[in-house]
C-alpha positions in Angstrom: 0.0 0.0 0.0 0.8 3.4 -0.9 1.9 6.3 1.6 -0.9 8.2 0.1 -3.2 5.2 0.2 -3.5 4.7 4.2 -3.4 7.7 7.1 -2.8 7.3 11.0 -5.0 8.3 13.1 -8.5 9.4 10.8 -9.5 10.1 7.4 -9.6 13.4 7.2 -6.8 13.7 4.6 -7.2 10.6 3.1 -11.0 11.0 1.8 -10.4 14.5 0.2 -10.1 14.4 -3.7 -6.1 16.0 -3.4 -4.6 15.8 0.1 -3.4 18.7 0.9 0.3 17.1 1.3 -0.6 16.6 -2.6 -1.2 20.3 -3.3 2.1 21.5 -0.7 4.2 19.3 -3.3 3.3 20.3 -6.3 3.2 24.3 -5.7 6.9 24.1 -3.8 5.2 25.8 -0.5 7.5 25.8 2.9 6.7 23.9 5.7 4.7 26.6 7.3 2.7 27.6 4.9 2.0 23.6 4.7 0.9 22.9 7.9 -1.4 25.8 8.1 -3.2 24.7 4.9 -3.2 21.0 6.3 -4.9 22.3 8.9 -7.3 24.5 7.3 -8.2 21.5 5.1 -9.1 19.5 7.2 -12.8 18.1 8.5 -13.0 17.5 11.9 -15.2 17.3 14.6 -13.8 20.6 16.3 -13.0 22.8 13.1 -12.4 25.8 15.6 -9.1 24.0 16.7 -7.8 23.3 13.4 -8.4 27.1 12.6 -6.4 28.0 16.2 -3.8 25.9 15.4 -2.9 27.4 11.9 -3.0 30.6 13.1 -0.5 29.3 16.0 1.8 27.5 12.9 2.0 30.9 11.4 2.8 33.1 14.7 5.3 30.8 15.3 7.0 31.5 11.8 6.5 35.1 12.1 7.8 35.2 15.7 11.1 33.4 14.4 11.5 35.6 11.5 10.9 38.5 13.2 13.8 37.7 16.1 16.7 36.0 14.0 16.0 35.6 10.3 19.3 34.1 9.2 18.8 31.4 11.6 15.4 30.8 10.0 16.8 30.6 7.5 19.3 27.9 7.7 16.9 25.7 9.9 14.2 25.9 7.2 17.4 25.0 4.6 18.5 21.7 6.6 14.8 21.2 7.3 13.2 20.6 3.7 16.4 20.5 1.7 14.5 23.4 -0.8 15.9 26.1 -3.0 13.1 28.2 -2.5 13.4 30.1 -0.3 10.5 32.8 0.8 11.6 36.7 0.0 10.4 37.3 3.8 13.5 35.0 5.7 16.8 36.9 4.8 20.4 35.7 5.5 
């Protein structure tokens, strides 16, 4: 069976015409951009959460940016092993 065939834990990726890990691939978007949109996709039985904890995801990111952006930087280099890298974390 396929990675994209079987989830842990639910369905609430696995049911949805394009998972959203799908869609993150394919339009080269950074890890926290990603998990906000995973989160927002989903279909839950508490879809406040979901909403609380994007918004969390992306504080976090702007938090870090904002207080060392080089380090940023590197971690989200070593992280995901992308070129892209977003005009917003600066070396």
């Amino acid at each position: 069976m396929k990675a994209l065939e079987k989830q842990i834990g639910g369905t609430h990726y696995s049911e949805m015409q394009i998972q959203p890990v799908e869609y993150i691939y394919a339009n080269n978007i950074d890890y926290w951009r990603g998990t906000a949109i995973a989160y927002l996709s989903r279909d839950k039985l508490d879809p406040l959460e979901d909403v609380k904890k994007a918004i969390h995801t992306l504080q976090l990111y702007v938090e870090l940016v904002e207080k060392d952006g080089a380090a940023i930087r590197k971690m989200y280099v070593e992280a995901t092993g992308l070129d892209h890298i977003p005009p917003d974390i600066k070396a």
